[in-house]
Structure formats: structure tokens, C-alpha cells
SEPAVO-404531 format. One record per residue (C-alpha): residue number from 1; z, x, y. Coordinates in steps of 0.1 Angstrom, whole numbers, always signed. Each point is the difference from the previous one (the first is absolute). Example, Ala and Ser with C-alpha at 12.3 -4.5 7.8 and 13.67 -1.06 7.14 Angstrom:
 pos    up  east north
   1   +78  +123   -45
   2    -7   +14   +34
This chain:
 pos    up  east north
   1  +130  -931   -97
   2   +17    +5   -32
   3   -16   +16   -31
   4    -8   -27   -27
   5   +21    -5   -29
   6    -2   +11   -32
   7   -27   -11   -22
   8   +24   -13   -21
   9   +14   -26   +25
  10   -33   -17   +13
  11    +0   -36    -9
  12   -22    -4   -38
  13   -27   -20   +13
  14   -24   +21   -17
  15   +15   -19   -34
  16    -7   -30   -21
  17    +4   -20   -34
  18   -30    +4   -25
  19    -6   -28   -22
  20   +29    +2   -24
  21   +24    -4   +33
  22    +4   +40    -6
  23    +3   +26   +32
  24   -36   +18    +7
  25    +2   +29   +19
  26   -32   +11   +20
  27    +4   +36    +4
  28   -30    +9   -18
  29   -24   -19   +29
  30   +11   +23   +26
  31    -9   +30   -25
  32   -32   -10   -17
  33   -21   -21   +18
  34   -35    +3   +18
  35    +9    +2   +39
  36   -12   +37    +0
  37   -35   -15   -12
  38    +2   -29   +22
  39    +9   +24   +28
  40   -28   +22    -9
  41   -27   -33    +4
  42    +9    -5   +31
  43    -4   +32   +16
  44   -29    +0   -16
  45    -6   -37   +13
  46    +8   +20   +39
  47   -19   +27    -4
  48   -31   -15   -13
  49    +0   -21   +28
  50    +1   +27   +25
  51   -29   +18   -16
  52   -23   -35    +1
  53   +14    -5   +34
  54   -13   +32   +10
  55   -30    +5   -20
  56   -12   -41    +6
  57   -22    -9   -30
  58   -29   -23    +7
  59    +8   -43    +0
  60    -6    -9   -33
  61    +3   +30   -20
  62   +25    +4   -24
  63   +23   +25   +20
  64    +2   -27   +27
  65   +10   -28   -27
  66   +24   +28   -16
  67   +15    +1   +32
  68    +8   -39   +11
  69   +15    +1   -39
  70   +25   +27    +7
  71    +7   -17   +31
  72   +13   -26   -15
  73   +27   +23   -18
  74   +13   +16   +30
  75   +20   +32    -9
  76   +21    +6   +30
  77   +16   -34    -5
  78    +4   +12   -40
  79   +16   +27    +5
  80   +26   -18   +28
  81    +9   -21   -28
  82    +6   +26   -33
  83   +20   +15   +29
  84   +23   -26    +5
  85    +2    -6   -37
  86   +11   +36   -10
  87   +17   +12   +29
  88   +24   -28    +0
  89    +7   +11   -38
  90    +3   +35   +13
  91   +23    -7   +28
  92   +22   -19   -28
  93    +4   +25   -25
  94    +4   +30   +25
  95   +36   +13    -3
  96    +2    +5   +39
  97   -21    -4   +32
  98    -4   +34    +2
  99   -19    +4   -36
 100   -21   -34    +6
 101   -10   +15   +37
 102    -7   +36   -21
 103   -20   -16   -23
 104   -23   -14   +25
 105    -4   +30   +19
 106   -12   +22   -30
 107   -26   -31    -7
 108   -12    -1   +37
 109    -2   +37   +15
 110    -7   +28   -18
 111   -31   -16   -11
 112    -6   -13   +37
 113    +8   +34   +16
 114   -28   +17   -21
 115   -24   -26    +9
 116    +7   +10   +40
 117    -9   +37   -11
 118   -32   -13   -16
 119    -5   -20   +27
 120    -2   +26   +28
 121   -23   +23   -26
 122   -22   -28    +3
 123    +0    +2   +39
 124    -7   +34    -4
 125   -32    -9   -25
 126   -14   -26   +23
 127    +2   +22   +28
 128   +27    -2   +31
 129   -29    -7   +21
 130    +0   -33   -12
 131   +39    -9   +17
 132   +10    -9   +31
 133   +17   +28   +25
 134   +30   +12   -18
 135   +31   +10   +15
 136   +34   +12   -16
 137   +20   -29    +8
 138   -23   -24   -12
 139    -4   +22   -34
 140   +37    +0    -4
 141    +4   -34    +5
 142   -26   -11   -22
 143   +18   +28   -27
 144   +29   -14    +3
 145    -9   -36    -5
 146   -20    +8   -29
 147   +30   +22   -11
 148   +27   -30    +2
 149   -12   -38    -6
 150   -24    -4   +31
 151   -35    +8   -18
 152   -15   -37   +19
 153    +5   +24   +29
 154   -35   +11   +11
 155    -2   +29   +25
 156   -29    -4   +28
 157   -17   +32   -11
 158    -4   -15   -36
 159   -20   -34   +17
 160   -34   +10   -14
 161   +12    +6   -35
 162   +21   -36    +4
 163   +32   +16    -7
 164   -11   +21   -26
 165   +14   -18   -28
 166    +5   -33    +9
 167   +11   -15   -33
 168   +34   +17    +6
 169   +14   -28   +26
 170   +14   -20   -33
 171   +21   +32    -9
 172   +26    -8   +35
 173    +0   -35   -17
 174   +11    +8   -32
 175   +26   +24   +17
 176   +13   -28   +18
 177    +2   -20   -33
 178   +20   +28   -15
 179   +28    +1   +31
 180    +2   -35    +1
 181    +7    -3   -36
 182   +37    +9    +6
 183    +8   -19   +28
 184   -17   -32   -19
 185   +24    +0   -31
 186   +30   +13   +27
 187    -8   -32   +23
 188    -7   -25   -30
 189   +22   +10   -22
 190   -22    +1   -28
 191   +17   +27   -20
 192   +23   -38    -7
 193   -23   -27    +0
 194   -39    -3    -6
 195    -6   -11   +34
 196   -31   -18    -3
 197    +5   -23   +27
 198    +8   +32   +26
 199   -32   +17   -14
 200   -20   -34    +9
 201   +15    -1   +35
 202   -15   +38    +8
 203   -30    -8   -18
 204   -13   -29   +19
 205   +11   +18   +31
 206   -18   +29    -6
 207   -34   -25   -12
 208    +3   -12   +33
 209    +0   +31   +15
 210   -30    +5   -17
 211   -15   -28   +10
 212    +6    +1   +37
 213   -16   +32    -5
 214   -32    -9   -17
 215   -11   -27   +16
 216   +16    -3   +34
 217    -5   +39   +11
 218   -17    -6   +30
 219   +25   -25   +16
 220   +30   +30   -11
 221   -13   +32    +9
 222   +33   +13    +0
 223    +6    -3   -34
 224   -29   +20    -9
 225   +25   +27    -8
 226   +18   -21   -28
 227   -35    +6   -24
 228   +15   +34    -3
 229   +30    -8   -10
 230   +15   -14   -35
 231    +6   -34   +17
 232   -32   -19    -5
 233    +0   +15   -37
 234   +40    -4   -11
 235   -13   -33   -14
 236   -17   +19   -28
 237   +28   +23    -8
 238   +18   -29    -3
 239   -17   -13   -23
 240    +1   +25   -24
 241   +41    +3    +6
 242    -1   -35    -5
 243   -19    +2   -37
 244   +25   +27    -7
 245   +28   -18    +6
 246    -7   -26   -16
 247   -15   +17   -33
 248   +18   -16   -24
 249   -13   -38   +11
 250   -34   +10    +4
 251    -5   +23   -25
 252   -11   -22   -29
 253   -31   -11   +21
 254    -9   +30    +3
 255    +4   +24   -31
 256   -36    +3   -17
 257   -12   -28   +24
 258   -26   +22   +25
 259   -28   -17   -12
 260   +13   -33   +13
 261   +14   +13   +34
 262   -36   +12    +2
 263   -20   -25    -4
 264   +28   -20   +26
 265    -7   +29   +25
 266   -37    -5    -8
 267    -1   -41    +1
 268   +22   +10   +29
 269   -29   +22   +23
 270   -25   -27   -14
 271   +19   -30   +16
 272    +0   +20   +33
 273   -39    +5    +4
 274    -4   -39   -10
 275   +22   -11   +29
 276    -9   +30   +27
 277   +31   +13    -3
 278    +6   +38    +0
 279   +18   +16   -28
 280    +3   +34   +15
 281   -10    +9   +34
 282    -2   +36    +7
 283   +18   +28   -23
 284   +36   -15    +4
 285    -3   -37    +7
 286    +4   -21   -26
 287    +6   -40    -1
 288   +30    -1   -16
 289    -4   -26   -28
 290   -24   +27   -11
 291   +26   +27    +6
 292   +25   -22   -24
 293   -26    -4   -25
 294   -16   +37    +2
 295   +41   +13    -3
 296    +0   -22   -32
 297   -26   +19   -13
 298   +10   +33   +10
 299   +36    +0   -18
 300   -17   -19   -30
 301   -22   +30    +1
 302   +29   +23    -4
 303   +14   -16   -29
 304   -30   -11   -21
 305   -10   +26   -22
 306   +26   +23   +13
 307   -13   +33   -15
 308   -35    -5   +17
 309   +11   +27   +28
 310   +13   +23   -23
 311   -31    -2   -24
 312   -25    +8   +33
 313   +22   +18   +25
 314   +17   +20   -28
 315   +35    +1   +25
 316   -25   +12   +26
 317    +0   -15   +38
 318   -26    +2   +18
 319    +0   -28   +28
 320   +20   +12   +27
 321   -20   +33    +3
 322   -34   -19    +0
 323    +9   -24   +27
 324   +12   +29   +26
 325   -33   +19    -9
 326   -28   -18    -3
 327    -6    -8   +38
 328    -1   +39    -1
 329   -24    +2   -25
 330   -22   -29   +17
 331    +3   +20   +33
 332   -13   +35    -9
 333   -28   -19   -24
 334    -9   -16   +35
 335    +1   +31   +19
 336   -22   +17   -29
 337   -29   -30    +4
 338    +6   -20   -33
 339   -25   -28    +0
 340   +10   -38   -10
 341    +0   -12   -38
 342   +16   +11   -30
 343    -5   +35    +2
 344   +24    +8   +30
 345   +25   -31   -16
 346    -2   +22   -31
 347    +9   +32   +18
 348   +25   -17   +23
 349   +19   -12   -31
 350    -2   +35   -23
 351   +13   +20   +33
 352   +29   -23    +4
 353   +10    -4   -32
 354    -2   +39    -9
 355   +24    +1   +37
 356   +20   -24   -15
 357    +4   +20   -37
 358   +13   +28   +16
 359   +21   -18   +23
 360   +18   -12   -29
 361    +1   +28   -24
 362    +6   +24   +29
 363   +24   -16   +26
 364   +10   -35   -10
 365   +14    +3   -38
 366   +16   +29    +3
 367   +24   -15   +28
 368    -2   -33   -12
 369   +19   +15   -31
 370   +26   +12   +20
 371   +12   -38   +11
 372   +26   -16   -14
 373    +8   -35   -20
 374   -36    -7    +3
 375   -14   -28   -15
 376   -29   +19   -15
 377   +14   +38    -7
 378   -30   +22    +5
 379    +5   +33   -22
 380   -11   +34   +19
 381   -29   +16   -21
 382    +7   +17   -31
 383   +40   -17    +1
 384   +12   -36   -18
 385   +14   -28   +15
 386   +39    -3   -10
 387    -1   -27   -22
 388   -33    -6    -4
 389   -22   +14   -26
């Protein structure tokens, strides 16, 4: 496959007219905008509901309501989404292939890798005793899948502790997203032409694939497989590309309009318990009028009250490090008798949160300065950001 052109020479469809017919230019939304926040609620959104999951508060009290709420804002399917929306833009203004795969990396693995040493320290805290028999191929194996982009792999010796960290199979699916990237624009040509009606195409095909999964599993146990993969999720993703795309169309419904995509999303979920229909169904299904709607409200998000991130996060990013921890921290809470209620959802949260600080002060900004074209430059501590104050 051929590198990607230059920024310079992708079609302008991020472009428009304002009001006096003049040319707007949309630059600033892809540097100041609220995904890192947005990003941020729903790891938190994943993580809570791991820890109420696992330390099941009574029917009727309020953890148990807190929980069917957050269900209804499912943040696996979030986070599918903002991904399609900025790493589209990402792939477009990378100067080459090689930068936009570069880029990815440093976002994905350094972070990751540290998470597999912390991860076998916390074998070593629950006690080995608790695996299965342990041989060196198997360890290798399982190494080397964490290692690469196989973490959904679970070894048999890790059965009891379910894999360890489960929560890891959707980092293999946003791989996947990332490689196919490329060969998307290369096939579709959309470095020339919008390609809405391409997008559509892969996007009911993957829906279906979805579908066929969800609710005819027992009549296709062969496809079983496929819940691993990106293809019951590309419809997401392309989503989000499809909102980017298409930025300059949609943009005036959206700018400073959350409140309204909100209470759509919200009217939305209502609808859905009135007529017995399921808005979400798990962590990753999603009926997709509500996925539509809930996308609507996500890049509204982004772009109403733009600073909002900035004001609370201060440049910081702290998602991506509490989604690959907080299992962890659930697990050795577990293993150290934490009863059910607030106290061990308290102490789930600070430990994951405190992982996921230095995560990011420690591992992930310092590389993530090191990429290149990136849509949000982050500045290594103590250093500016050319061209930013």
C-alpha cells in the first residue's frame, strides 16, 4: 500500500461558508475541544461498571439504580466512535503512513506494555497458587500475545482469574480499526471524494454482522470468533469517520447544541423502555438509532463549551490508563476481601485513578509528545508546545 498524501492534497471537506458566504476553517475543533473529557467519562462509565458488577449492590439501592443509568451510556461503544472521529482526522493530516502508523503505536504500547508488568506483579500479590499449571510455552505464548495485539487471548493457566484483565479484548479491536484505516481511504478513494455512500455500504454490513451475532448465536456457532474481532463493531467507527467527514454539513447542529442532543439521547432510552425495546444490551451492543443519536451527542459534546477539558483536565489524559487498570485494581481489592457498597467502589476508583495518573505523567505523555502532526500536540513536562502558548 502506498503512504498517504500530503496533508495538503486531501480533498477540503472539513470546509464551509459562514453566514456572510465567507470560507470558515475548522482547525481550532480538532485542537480545543472536550473529547479528552468525554473520553475520560467513559472509562469512567467502564470501570464503574466493573466495580458494581463485581461488588453487586442490593435491588433497590442507589448503587444498583447508578448502575442501569450508566448502562444506558455505554462507554466501550463511546470510545469506538471518538475513535473513528479523530483517527480519521489523524490519518488525513499525517504526512505519510509511516508517521500515522507511528503515532498510533506511541498511543497504544508503551502505556500497554507497563500495564503487562503490573499485571504479572499482581500475579505475584495474589499468589501463583491461585493459576492453573504453568508451562514455558504457554507463558510465552500468552507474553507474546499480550506483547503484540492479541491481549483477548486468555491462556488456560489464567482461567480462574478470567483472563486476568479481561477488559483488554477491545484493544485487538481498535488495532484492527487502526490497520484498516489505510486500506479503507486506499479502496474508497476517499483522499478524492467524501464517500458517504461507500461508508454506508460497510456500515450496514458490519450492523449485520452484528446482528447475526447477537441474536442468532446459537444457530452460528462458528461465528463466535467474529465477537473478537473489529467486524461486528466497524459500524461504530464508522460512524464517527462518517461525522468527520462530513463536519462541515453537520457542524452547525451541533456547535453549543449538547443540551439538545441530550435530551434526544435521553427522550431516545425513554422511548425504548415504553415499547420493550433494548437500548443497550450488554457493554458493546447498542440499537443503533440510539448509537446515531448518542454519536450526536458525543461530537456536540466536543464542540460545546470547547475549553471545558482544558479547564478540568488542565492538558491532562487520564482515560486510557484507567480503563487498562481498573480490572487490576478490582482484582487484588477482591483477593484482599473488600466487602460490597461504597467503600470498596471508593477504593476501586482512587487505586485506578492514582494507576492511571502515573500512567500518564510517567509513560504516556512523555511518548505521546514525541508523535508527530498530532491533532492535539501534547508538550513533555517542563517544555512548550511549538506554536502554542
Amino acid at each position: 500500500m502506498e503512504d498517504c498524501e500530503h496533508p495538503a492534497d486531501v480533498a477540503p471537506v472539513a470546509l464551509g461558508r459562514d453566514a456572510k458566504g465567507g470560507e470558515m476553517h475548522f482547525a481550532s475543533d480538532w485542537r480545543v475541544n472536550n473529547f479528552d473529557l468525554i473520553r475520560l467519562f467513559a472509562a469512567l462509565q467502564v470501570a464503574v461498571g466493573h466495580a458494581l458488577s463485581q461488588f453487586r449492590p442490593l435491588p433497590g439501592s442507589f448503587l444498583y439504580h447508578l448502575g442501569s443509568a450508566l448502562s444506558l451510556l455505554p462507554g466501550v461503544p463511546v470510545f469506538f466512535v471518538v475513535s473513528g472521529l479523530l483517527i480519521s482526522r489523524s490519518y488525513e493530516q499525517s504526512s505519510s503512513l509511516h508517521h500515522y502508523l507511528r503515532n498510533r503505536c506511541l498511543r497504544i504500547f508503551p502505556a500497554l506494555w507497563v500495564c503487562l508488568v503490573v499485571s504479572v506483579s499482581v500475579m505475584l500479590a495474589i499468589g501463583v497458587g491461585v493459576l492453573g499449571p504453568v508451562t514455558t510455552g504457554a507463558w510465552l505464548l500468552w507474553w507474546a500475545a499480550q506483547m503484540s495485539m492479541f491481549q483477548s487471548y486468555s491462556a488456560p493457566f489464567l482461567s480462574s482469574l478470567h483472563g486476568l484483565n479481561p477488559s483488554l479484548w477491545t484493544i485487538p479491536v481498535e488495532l484492527e480499526f487502526y490497520l484498516a484505516l489505510p486500506a479503507l481511504y486506499w479502496v474508497a478513494r476517499l483522499r478524492r471524494r467524501r464517500g458517504n455512500v461507500a461508508l454506508l455500504v460497510l456500515l450496514g454490513a458490519s450492523l449485520f454482522t452484528q446482528w447475526t451475532i447477537t441474536y442468532h448465536a446459537s444457530t452460528h456457532p462458528a461465528s463466535d470468533w467474529l465477537v473478537l474481532t473489529l467486524f461486528p463493531y466497524l459500524w461504530m467507527f464508522l460512524v464517527g469517520i462518517l461525522i468527520q467527514r462530513n463536519w462541515a454539513l453537520l457542524r452547525a447542529v451541533l456547535a453549543n447544541r449538547a443540551h439538545w442532543w441530550l435530551l434526544a439521547y435521553l427522550l431516545a432510552c425513554v422511548a425504548g423502555l415504553v415499547l420493550h425495546i433494548r437500548v443497550t444490551a450488554g457493554s458493546v451492543i447498542i440499537n443503533p438509532v440510539c448509537l446515531l443519536i448518542l454519536a450526536g451527542l458525543i461530537a456536540s459534546s466536543a464542540v460545546s463549551v470547547p475549553q471545558l477539558a482544558g479547564w478540568i483536565l488542565r492538558g491532562h489524559d487520564f482515560s486510557y490508563g484507567l480503563y487498562i487498570y481498573h480490572v487490576l485494581a478490582i482484582i487484588l481489592l477482591v483477593h484482599y476481601g473488600a466487602p460490597p457498597g461504597w467503600l470498596s467502589l471508593s477504593a476501586t476508583m482512587s487505586v485506578s485513578l492514582a494507576a492511571a495518573a502515573l500512567s500518564w505523567l510517567l509513560i504516556e505523555r512523555p511518548f505521546l509528545a514525541r508523535k508527530r502532526l498530532a491533532l492535539h500536540p501534547v508538550a513533555e513536562p517542563g517544555k512548550r508546545i511549538r506554536g502554542r502558548a
